[in-house]
Biopython code that builds the backbone (N, CA, C, O; Angstrom):
import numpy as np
from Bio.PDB.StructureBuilder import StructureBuilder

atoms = [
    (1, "UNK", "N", (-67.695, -50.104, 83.075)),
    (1, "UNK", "CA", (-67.287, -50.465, 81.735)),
    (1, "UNK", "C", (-65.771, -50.616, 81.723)),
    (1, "UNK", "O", (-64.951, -49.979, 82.385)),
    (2, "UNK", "N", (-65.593, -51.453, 80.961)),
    (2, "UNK", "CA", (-64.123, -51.847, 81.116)),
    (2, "UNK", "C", (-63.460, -51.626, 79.494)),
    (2, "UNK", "O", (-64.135, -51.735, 78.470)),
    (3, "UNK", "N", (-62.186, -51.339, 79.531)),
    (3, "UNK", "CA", (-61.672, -51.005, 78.179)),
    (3, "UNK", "C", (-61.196, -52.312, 77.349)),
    (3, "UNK", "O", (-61.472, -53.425, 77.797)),
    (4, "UNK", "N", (-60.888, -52.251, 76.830)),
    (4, "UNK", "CA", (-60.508, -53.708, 76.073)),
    (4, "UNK", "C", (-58.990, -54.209, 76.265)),
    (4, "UNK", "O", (-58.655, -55.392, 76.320)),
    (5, "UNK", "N", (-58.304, -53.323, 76.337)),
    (5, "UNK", "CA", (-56.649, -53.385, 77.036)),
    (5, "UNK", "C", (-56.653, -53.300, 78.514)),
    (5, "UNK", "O", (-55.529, -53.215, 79.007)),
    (6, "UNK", "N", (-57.603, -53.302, 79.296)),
    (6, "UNK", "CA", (-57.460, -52.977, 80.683)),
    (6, "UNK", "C", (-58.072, -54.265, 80.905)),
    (6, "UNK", "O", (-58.820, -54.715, 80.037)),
    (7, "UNK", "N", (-57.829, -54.958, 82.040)),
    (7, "UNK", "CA", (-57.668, -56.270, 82.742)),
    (7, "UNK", "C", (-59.377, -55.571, 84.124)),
    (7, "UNK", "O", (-59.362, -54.587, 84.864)),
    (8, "UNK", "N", (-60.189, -56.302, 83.975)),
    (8, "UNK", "CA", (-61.214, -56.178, 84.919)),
    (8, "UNK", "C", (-60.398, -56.010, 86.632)),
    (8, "UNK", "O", (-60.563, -55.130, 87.477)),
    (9, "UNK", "N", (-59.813, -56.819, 86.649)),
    (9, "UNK", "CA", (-58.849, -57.220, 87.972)),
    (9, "UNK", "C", (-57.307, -56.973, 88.194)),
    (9, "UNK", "O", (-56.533, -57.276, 87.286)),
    (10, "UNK", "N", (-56.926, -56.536, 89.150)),
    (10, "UNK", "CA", (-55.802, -56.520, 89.163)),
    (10, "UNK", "C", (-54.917, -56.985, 89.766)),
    (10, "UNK", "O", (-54.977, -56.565, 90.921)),
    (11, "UNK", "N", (-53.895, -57.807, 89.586)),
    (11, "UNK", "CA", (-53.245, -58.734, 91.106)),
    (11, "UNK", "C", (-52.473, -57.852, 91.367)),
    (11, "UNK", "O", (-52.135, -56.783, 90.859)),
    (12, "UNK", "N", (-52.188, -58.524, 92.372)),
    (12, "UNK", "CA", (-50.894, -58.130, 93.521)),
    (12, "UNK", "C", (-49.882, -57.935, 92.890)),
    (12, "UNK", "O", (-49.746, -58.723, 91.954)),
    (13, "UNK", "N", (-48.804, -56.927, 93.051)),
    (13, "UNK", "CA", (-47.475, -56.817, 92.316)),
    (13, "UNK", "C", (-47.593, -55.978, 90.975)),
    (13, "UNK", "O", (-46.759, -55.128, 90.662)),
    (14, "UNK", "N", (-48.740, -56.305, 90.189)),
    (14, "UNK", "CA", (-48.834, -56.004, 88.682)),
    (14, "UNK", "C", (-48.624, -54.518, 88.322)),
    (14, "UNK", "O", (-49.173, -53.459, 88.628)),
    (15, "UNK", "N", (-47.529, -54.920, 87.494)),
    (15, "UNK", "CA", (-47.619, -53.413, 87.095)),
    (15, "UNK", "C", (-48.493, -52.427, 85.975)),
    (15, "UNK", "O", (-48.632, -52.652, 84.773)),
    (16, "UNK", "N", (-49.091, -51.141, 86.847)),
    (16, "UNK", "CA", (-50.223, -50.640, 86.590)),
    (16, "UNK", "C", (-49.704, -49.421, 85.582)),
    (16, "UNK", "O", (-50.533, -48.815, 84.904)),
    (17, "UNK", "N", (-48.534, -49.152, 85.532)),
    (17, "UNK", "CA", (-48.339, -47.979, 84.744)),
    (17, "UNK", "C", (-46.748, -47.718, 84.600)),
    (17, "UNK", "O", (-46.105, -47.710, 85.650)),
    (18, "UNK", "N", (-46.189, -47.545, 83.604)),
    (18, "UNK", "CA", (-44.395, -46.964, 83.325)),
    (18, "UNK", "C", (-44.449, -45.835, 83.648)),
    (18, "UNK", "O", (-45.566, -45.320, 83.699)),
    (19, "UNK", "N", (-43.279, -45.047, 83.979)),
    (19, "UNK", "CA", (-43.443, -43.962, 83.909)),
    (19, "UNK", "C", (-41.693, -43.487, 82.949)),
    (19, "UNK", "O", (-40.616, -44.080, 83.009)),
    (20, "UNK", "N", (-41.877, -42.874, 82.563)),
    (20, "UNK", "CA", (-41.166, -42.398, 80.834)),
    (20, "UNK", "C", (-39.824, -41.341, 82.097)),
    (20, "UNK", "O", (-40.017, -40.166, 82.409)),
    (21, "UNK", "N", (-38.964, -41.932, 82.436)),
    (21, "UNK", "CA", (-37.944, -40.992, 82.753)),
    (21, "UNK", "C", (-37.024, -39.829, 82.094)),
    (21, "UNK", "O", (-36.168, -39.117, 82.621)),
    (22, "UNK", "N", (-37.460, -39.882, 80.866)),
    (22, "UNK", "CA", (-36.433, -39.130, 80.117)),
    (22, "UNK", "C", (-36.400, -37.602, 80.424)),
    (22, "UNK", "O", (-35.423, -36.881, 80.221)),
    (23, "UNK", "N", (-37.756, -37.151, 81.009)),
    (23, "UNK", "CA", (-37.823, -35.799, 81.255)),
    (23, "UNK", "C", (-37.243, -35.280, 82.735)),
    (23, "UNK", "O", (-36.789, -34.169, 83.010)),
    (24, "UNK", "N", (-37.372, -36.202, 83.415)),
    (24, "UNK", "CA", (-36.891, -36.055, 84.833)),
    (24, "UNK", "C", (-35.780, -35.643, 84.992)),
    (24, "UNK", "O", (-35.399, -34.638, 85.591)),
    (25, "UNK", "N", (-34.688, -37.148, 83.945)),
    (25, "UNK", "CA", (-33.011, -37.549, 83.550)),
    (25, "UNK", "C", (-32.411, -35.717, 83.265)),
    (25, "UNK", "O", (-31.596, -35.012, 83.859)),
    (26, "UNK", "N", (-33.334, -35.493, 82.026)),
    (26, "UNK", "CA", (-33.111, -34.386, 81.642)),
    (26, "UNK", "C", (-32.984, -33.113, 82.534)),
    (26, "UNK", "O", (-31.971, -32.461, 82.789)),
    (27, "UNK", "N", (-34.111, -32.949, 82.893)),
    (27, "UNK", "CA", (-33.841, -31.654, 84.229)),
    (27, "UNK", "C", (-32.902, -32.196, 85.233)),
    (27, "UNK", "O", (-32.653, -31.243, 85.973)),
    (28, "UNK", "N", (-32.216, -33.295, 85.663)),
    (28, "UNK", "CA", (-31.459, -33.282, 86.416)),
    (28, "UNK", "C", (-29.936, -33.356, 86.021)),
    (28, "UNK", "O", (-29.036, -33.508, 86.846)),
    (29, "UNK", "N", (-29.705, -33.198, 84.305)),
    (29, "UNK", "CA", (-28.683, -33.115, 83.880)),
    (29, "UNK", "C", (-28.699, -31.339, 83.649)),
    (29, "UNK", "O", (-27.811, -30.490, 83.580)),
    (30, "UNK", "N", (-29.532, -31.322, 83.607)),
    (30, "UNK", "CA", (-29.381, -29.645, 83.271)),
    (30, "UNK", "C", (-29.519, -29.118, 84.462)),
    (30, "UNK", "O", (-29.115, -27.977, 84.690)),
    (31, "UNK", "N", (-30.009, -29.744, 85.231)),
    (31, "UNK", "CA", (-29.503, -28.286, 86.799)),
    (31, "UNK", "C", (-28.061, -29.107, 87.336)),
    (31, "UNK", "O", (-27.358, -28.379, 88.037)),
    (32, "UNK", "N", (-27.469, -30.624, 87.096)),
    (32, "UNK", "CA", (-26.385, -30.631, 87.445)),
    (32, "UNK", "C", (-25.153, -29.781, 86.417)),
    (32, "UNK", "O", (-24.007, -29.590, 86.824)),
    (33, "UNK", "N", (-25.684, -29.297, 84.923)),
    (33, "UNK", "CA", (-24.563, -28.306, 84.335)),
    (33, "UNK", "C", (-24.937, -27.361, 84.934)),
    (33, "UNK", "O", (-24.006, -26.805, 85.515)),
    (34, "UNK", "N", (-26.263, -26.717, 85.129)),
    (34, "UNK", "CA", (-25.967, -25.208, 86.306)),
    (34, "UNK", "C", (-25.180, -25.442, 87.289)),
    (34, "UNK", "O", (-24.346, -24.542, 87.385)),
    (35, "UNK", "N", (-25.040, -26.431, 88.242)),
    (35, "UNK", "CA", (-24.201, -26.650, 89.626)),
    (35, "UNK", "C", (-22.806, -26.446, 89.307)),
    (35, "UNK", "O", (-21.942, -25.939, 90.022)),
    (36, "UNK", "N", (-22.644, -27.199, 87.402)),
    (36, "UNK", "CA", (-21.113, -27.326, 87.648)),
    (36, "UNK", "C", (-20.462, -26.136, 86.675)),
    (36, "UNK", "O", (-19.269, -26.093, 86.376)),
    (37, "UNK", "N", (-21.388, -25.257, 86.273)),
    (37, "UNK", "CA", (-21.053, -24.020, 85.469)),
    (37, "UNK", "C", (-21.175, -23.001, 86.101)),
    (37, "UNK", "O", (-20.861, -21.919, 85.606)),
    (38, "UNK", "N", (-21.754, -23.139, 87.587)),
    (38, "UNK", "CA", (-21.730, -21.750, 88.831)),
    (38, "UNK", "C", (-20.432, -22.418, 89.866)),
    (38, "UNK", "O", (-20.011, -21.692, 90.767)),
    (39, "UNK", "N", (-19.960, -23.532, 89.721)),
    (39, "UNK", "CA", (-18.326, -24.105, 90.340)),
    (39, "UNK", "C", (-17.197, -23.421, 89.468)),
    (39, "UNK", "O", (-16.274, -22.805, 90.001)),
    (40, "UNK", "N", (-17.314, -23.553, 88.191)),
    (40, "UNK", "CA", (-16.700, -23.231, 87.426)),
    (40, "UNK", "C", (-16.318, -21.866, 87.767)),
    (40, "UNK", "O", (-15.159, -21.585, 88.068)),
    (41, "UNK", "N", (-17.616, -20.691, 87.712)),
    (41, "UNK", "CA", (-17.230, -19.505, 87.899)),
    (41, "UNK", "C", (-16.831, -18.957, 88.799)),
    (41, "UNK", "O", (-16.037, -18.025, 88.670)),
    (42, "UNK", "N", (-17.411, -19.515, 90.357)),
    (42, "UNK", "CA", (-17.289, -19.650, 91.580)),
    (42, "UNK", "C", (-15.540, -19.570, 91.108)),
    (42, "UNK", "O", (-15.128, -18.488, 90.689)),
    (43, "UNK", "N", (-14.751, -20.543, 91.189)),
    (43, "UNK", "CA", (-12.883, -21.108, 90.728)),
    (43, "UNK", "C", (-12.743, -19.698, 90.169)),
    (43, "UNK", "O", (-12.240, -18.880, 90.940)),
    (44, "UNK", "N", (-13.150, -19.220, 88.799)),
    (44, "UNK", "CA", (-12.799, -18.275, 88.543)),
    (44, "UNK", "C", (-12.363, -17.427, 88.794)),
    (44, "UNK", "O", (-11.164, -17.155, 88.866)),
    (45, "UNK", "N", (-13.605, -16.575, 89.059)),
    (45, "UNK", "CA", (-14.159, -15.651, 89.848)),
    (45, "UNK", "C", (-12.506, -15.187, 91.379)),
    (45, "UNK", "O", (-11.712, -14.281, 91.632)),
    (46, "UNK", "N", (-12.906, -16.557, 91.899)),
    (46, "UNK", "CA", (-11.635, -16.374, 93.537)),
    (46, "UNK", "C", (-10.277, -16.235, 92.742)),
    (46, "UNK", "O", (-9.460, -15.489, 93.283)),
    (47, "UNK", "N", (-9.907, -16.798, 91.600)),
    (47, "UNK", "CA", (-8.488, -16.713, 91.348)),
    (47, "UNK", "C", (-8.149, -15.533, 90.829)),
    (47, "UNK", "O", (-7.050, -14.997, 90.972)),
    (48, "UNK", "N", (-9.718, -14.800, 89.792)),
    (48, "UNK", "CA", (-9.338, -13.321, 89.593)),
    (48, "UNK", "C", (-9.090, -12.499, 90.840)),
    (48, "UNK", "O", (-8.334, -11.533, 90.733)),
    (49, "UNK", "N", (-9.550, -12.727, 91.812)),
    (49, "UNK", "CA", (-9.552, -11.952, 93.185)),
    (49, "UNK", "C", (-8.063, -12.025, 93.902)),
    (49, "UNK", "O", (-7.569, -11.126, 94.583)),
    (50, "UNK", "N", (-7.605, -13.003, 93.665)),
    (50, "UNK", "CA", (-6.568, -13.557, 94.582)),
    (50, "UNK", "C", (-5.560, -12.927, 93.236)),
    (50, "UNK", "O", (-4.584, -12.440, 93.805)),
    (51, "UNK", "N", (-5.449, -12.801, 92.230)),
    (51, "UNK", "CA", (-4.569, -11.945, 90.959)),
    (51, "UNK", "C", (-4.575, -10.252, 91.353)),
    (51, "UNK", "O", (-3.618, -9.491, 91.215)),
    (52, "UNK", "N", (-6.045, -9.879, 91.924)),
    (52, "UNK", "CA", (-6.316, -8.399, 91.746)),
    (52, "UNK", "C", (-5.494, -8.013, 93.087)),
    (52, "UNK", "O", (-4.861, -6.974, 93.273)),
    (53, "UNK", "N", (-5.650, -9.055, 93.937)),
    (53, "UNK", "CA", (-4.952, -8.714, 95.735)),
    (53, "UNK", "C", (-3.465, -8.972, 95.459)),
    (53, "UNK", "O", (-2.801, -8.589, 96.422)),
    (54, "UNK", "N", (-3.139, -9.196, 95.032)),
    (54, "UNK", "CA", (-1.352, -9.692, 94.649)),
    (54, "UNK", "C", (-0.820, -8.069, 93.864)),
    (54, "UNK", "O", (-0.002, -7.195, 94.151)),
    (55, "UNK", "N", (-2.204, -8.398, 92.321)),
    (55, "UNK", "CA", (-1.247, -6.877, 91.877)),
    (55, "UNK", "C", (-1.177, -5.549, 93.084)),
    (55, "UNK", "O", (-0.260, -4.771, 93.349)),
    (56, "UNK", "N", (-2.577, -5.690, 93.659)),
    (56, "UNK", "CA", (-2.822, -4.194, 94.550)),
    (56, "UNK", "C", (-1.456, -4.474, 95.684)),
    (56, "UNK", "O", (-0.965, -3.374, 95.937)),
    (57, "UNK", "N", (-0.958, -5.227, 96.179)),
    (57, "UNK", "CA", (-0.343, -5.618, 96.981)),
    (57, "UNK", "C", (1.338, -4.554, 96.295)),
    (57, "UNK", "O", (1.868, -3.645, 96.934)),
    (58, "UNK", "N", (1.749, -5.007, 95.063)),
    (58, "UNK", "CA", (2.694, -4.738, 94.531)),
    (58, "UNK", "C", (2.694, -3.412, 93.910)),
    (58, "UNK", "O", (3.646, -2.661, 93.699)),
    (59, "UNK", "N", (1.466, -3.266, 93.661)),
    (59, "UNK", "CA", (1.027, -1.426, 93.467)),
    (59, "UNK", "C", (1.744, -0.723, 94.767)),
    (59, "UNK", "O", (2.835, -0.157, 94.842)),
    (60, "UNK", "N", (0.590, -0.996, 95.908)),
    (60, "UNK", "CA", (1.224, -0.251, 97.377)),
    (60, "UNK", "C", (1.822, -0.397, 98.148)),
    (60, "UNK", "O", (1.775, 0.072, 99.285)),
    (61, "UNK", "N", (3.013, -1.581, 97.350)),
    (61, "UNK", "CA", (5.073, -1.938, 97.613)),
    (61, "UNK", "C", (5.628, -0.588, 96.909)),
    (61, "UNK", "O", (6.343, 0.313, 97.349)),
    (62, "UNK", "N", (4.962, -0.815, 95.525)),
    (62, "UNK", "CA", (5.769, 0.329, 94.789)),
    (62, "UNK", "C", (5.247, 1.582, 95.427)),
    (62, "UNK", "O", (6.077, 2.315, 95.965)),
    (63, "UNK", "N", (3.982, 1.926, 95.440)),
    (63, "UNK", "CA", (3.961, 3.382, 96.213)),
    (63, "UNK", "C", (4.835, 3.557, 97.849)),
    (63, "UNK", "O", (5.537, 4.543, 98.070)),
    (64, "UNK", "N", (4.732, 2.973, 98.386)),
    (64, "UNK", "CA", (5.843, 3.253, 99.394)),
    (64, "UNK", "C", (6.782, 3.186, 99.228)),
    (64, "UNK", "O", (7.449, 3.835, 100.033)),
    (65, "UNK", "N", (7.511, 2.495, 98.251)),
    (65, "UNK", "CA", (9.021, 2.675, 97.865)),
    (65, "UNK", "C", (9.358, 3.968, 97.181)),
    (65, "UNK", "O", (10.511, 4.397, 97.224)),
    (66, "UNK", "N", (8.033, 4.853, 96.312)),
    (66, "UNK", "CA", (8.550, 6.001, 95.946)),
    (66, "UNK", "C", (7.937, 7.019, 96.890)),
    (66, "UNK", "O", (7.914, 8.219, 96.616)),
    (67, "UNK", "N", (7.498, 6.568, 97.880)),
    (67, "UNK", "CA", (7.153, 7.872, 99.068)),
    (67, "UNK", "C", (8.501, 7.348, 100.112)),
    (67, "UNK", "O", (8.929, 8.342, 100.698)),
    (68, "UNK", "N", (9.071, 6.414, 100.397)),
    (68, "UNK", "CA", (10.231, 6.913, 101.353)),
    (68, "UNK", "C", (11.296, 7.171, 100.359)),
    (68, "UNK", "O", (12.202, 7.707, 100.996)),
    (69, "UNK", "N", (11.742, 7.028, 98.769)),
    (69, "UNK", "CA", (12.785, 7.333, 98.328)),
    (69, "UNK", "C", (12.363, 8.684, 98.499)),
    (69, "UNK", "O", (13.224, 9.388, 99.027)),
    (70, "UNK", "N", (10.807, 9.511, 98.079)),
    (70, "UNK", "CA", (10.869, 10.878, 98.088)),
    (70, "UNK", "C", (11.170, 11.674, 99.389)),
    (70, "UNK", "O", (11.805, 12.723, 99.287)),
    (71, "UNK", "N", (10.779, 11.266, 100.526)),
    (71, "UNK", "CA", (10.723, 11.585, 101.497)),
    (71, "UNK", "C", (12.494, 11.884, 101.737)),
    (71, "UNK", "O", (13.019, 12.940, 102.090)),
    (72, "UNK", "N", (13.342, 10.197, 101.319)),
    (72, "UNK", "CA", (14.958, 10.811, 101.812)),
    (72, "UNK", "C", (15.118, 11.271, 100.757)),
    (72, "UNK", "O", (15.860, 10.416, 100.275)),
    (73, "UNK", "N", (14.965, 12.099, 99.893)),
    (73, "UNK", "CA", (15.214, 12.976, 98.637)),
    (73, "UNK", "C", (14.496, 14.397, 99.483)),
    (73, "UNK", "O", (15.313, 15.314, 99.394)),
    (74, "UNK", "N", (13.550, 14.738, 100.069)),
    (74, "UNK", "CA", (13.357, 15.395, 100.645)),
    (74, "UNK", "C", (13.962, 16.199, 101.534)),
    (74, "UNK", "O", (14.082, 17.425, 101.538)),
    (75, "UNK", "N", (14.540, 14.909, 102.715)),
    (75, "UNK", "CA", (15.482, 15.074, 103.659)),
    (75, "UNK", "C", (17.104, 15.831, 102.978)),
    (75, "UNK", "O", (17.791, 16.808, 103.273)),
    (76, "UNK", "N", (17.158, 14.919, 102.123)),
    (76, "UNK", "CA", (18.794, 15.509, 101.665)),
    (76, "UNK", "C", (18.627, 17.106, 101.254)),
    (76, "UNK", "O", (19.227, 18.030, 101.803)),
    (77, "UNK", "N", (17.699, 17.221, 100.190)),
    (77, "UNK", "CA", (17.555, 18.691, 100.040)),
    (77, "UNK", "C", (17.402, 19.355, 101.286)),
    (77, "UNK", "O", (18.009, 20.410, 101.471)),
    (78, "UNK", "N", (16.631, 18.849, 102.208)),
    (78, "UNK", "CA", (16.791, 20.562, 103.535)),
    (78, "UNK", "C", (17.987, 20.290, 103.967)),
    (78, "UNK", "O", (18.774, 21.231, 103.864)),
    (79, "UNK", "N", (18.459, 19.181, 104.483)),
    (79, "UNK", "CA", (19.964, 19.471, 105.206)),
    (79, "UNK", "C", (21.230, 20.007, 103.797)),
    (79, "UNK", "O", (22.186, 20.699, 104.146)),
    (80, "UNK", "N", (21.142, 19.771, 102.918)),
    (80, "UNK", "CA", (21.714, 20.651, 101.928)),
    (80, "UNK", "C", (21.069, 22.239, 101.747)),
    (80, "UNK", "O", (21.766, 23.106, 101.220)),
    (81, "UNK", "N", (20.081, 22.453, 102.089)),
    (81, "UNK", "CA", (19.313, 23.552, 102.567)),
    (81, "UNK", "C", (19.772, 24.401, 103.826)),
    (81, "UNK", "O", (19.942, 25.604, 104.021)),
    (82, "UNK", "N", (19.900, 23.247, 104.600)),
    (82, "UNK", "CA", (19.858, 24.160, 105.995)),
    (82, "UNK", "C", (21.525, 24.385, 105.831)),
    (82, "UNK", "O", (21.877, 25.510, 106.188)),
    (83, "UNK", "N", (22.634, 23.486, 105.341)),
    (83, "UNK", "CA", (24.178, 23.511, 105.611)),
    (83, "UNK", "C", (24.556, 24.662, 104.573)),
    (83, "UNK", "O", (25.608, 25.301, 104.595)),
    (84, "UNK", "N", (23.456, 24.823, 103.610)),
    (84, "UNK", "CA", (23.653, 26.461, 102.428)),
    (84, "UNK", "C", (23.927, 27.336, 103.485)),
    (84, "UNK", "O", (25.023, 27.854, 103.697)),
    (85, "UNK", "N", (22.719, 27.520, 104.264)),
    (85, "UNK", "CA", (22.164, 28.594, 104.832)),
    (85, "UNK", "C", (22.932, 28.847, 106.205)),
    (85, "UNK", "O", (22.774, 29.942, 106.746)),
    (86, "UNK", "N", (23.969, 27.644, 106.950)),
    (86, "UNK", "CA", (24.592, 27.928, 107.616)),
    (86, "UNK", "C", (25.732, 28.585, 107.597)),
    (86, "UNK", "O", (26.058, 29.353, 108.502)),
    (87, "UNK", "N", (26.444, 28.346, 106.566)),
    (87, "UNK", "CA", (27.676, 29.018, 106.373)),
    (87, "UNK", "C", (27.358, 30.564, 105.764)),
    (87, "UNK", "O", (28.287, 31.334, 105.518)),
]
sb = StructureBuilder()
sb.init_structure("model")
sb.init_model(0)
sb.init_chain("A")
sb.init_seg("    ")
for serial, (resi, resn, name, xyz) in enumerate(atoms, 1):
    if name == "N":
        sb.init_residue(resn, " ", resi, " ")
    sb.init_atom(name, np.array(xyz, "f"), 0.0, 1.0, " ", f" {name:<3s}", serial, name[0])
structure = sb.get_structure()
């Protein structure tokens, strides 16, 4: 039985069916904003890292600058210590 819109026969070439892209378009715009909203954070993400390694960097400049000032603050007190105690 044949439908009344459907052709008994079909030639060569003929096209048998559309197919509706809009849903496809769609999921491939929405996993290309996931790709470019995990780039995004990805950028982020490294420049907060590369901020946190700079401050820590300048943190443990400054802690060694106040462990050798303490250290020759140290030093001066014993040899002012030891030159008391010599005389």
């Amino acid at each position: 039985m044949c439908w009344p819109w459907m052709p008994d026969r079909w030639k060569k070439g003929q096209v048998l069916a559309r197919i509706d892209p809009s849903d496809t378009l769609l999921a491939v715009n929405t996993a290309q904003a996931g790709i470019d909203g995990a780039r995004a954070y990805t950028a982020q993400s490294e420049a907060q890292y590369q901020r946190q390694v700079a401050q820590s960097r300048i943190v443990i400049a400054n802690a060694q600058a106040r462990a050798a000032v303490a250290q020759a603050q140290a030093g001066t007190v014993d040899i002012g210590t030891h030159r008391a105690a010599a005389r």
